[in-house]
C-alpha positions in Angstrom: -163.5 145.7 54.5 -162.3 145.8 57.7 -160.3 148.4 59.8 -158.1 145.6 60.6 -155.6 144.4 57.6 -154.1 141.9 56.6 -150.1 142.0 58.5 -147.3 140.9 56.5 -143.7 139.4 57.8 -141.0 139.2 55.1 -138.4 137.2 57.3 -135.1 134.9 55.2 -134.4 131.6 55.9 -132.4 131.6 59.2 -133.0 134.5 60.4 -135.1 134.0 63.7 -138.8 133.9 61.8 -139.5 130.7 63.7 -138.4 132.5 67.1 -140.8 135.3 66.7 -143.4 133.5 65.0 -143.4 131.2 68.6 -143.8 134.7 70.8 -146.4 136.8 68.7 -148.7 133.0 68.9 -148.2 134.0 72.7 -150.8 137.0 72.1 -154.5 136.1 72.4 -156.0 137.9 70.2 -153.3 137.5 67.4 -153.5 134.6 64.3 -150.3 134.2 63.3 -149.4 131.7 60.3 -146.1 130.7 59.6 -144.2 130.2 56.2 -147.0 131.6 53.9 -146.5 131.0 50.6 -148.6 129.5 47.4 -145.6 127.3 46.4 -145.8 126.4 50.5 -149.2 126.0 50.3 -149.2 123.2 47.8 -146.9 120.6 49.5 -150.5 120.8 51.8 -150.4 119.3 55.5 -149.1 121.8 58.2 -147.5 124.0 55.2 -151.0 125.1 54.4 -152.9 128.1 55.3 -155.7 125.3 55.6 -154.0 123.1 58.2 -152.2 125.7 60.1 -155.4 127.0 61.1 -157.6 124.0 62.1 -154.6 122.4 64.0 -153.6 126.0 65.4 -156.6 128.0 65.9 -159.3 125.2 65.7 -160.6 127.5 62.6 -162.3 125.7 59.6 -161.7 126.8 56.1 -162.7 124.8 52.8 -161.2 126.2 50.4 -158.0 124.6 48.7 -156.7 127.6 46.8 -154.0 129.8 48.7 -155.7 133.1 48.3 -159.2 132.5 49.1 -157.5 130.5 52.1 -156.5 133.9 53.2 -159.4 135.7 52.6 -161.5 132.9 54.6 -159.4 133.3 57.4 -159.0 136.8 57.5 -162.9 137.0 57.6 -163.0 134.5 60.4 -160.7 136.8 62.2 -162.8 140.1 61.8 -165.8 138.4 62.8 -164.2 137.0 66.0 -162.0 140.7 66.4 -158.4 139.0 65.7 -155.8 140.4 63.9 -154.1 138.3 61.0 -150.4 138.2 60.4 -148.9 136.2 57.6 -145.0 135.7 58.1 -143.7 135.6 54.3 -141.7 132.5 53.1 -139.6 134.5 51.5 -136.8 132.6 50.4 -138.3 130.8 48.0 -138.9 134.5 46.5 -135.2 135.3 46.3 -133.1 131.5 45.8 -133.1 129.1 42.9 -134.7 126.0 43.7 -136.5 122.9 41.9 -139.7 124.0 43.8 -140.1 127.6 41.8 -137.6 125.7 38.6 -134.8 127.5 39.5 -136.7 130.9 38.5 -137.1 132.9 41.7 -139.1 135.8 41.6 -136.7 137.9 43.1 -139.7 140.2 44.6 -142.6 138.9 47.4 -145.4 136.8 45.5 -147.6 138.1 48.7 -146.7 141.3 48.3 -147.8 141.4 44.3 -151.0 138.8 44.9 -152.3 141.0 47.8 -152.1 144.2 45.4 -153.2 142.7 42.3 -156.2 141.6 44.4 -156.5 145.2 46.1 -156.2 143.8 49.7 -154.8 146.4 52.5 -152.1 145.1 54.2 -149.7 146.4 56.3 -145.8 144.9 56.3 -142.4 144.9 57.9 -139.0 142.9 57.5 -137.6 140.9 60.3 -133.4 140.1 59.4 -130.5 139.1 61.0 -126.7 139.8 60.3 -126.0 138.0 56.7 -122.9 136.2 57.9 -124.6 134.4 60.7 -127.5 133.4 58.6 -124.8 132.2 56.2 -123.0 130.6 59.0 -126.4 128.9 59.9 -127.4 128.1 56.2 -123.5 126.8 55.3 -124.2 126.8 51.6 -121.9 128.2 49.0 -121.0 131.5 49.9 -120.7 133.4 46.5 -124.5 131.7 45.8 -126.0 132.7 49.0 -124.1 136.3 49.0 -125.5 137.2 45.7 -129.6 136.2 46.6 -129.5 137.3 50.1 -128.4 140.7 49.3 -131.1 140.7 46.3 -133.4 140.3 49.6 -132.3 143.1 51.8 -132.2 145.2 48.5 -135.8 144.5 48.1 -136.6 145.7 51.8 -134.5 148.6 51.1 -136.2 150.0 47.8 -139.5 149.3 48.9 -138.6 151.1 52.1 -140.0 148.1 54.3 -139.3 148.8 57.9 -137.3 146.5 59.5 -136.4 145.2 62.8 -133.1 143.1 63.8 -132.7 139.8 65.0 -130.4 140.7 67.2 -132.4 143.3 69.0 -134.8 141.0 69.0 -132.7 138.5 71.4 -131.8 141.0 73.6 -135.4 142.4 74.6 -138.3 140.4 72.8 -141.3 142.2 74.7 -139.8 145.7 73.6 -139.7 144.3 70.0 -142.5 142.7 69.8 -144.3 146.0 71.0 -142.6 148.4 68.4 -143.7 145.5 65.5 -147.4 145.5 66.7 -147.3 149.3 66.7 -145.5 149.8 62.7 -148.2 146.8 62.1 -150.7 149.3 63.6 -152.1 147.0 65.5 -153.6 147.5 68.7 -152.8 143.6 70.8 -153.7 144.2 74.4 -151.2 142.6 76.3 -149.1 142.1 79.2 -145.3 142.0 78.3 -144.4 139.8 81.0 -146.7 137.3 79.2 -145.2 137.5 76.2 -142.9 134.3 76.4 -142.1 131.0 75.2 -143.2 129.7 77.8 -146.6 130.9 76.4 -145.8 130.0 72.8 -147.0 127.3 70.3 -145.0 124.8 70.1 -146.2 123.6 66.4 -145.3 126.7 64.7 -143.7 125.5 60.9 -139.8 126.5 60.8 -136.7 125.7 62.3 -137.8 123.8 65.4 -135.3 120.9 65.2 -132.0 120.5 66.7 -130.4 123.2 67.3 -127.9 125.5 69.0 -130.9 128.0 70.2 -133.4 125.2 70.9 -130.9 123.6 73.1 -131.6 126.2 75.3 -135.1 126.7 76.2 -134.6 130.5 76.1 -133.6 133.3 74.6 -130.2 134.2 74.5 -127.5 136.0 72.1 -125.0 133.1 71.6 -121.5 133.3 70.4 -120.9 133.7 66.5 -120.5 130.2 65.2 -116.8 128.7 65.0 -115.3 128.2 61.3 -111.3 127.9 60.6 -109.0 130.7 58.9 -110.0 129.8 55.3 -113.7 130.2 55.7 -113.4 133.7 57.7 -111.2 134.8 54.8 -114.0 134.4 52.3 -116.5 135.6 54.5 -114.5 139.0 54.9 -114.2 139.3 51.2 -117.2 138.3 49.9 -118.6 141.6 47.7 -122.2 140.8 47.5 -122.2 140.0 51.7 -120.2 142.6 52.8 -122.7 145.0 50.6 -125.9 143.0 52.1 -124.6 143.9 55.6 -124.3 147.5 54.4 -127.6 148.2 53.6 -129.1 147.7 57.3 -125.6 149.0 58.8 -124.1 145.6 59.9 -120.2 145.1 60.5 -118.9 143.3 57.4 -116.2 141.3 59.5 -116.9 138.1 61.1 -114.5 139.0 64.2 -117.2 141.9 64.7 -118.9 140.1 67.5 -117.6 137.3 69.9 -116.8 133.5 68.7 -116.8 130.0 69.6 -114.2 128.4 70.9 -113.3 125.1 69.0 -113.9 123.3 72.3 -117.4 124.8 72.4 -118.1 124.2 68.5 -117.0 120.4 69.0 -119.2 120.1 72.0 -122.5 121.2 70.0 -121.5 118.9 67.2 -121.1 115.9 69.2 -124.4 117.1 71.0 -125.9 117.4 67.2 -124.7 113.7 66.3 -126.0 112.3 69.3 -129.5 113.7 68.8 -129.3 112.9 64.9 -128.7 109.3 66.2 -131.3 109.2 69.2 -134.2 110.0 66.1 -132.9 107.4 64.2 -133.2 105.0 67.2 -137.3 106.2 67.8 -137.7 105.4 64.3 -136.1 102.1 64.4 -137.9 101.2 68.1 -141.5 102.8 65.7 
């Protein structure tokens, strides 16, 4: 087996994955894969291990079966000196949903295939603050509260290291550096290169509309705008406020700086008019 093992990124929905998936594909000698999963795997196309890495890396594989996917690719990589990294879909470990029949696992599927299988791996957590990535997710906030903190309480007792979002934003080089080095691996690069500018641009995720994208950049925005009523539950919420806990979060939503309601109606209206622009292309397709 090689020195070099297998590197694993258990990242929630909404919670910047994409965003550092795009930066680490910025590194040369890094093959990065996005949104790993066997239930992923199956819907095929670009959400296969397969696909990712013909139309990423130019890298051939046969095999149709998830985990023999990953050990044909991890061999390509230690015959060409690359290092792997898997980043987890990990939400479909921890939420009810038709594709796992409403019967999450409620621990990582790669973390238990790559042990049953005796594969050396090494792994970290990326999160974010809970009440923006509920903000971001706006589902029901008693549902999400309760399976995100079933996530963070999995990082916690299986002590998985993890690093912030929101340090993240604020120096991406420095972060990516500390995450290469708990990954132990050894990426020769020049921070300054280390950039979107530099980045795939067909990594799987959250690459539509939105208010980060609209940027070009990376920037710590403003905590999204909800009314009284929606901040009220948010501050009360048990299982969130004990989510945000774990990793030492503030539990409040006034904990960090808001949109205004002129700003929130202004990224809507930006939001409907790009909703309506793709629905032109399609028309004029």
């Amino acid at each position: 087996m090689s020195e070099k093992k297998i590197s694993l990124i258990l990242c929630y929905a909404r919670s910047g994955g994409t965003l550092l998936n795009k930066y680490l594909t910025s590194i040369k000698n890094l093959v990065v894969l996005s949104e790993s999963h066997p239930i992923h795997n199956e819907k095929g196309g670009i959400f296969s291990i397969k696909n990712q890495a013909k139309n990423w890396y130019g890298i051939k594989i046969s095999s149709d079966e998830y985990f023999q996917q990953i050990i044909d690719i991890k061999k390509w990589c230690d015959e060409n000196n690359k290092h792997l990294i898997l980043r987890d879909w990990s939400y479909i470990d921890f939420n009810k949903s038709y594709l796992n029949n409403n019967l999450p696992l409620m621990a990582s599927k790669n973390i238990n295939l790559l042990k049953e299988n005796n594969i050396e791996f090494n792994k970290i957590g990326f999160i974010r603050d809970g009440i923006d990535v509920y903000l971001s997710q706006d589902k029901n906030i008693k549902i999400f509260s309760k399976q995100y903190f079933k996530f963070l309480k999995y990082l916690k007792n299986n002590k998985i290291k993890v690093f912030k979002f929101e340090d993240f934003l604020i120096n991406p080089s420095e972060q990516i550096s500390k995450i290469l080095k708990e990954l132990n691996i050894d990426a020769k690069f020049n921070l300054d290169d280390v950039n979107l500018d530099r980045a795939s641009r067909n990594v799987v995720g959250d690459t539509v509309f939105s208010r980060g994208n609209i940027l070009g950049h990376t920037k710590q925005l403003k905590r999204r705008h909800v009314w009284w009523f929606k901040k009220h539950n948010i501050n009360r919420e048990i299982d969130l406020i004990d989510a945000n806990s774990l990793f030492n979060y503030p539990t409040n939503y006034n904990s960090k700086e808001t949109e205004t309601l002129i700003e929130y109606s202004i990224f809507l209206l930006k939001l409907f008019l790009n909703y309506f622009r793709r629905i032109k292309q399609k028309l004029l397709n």
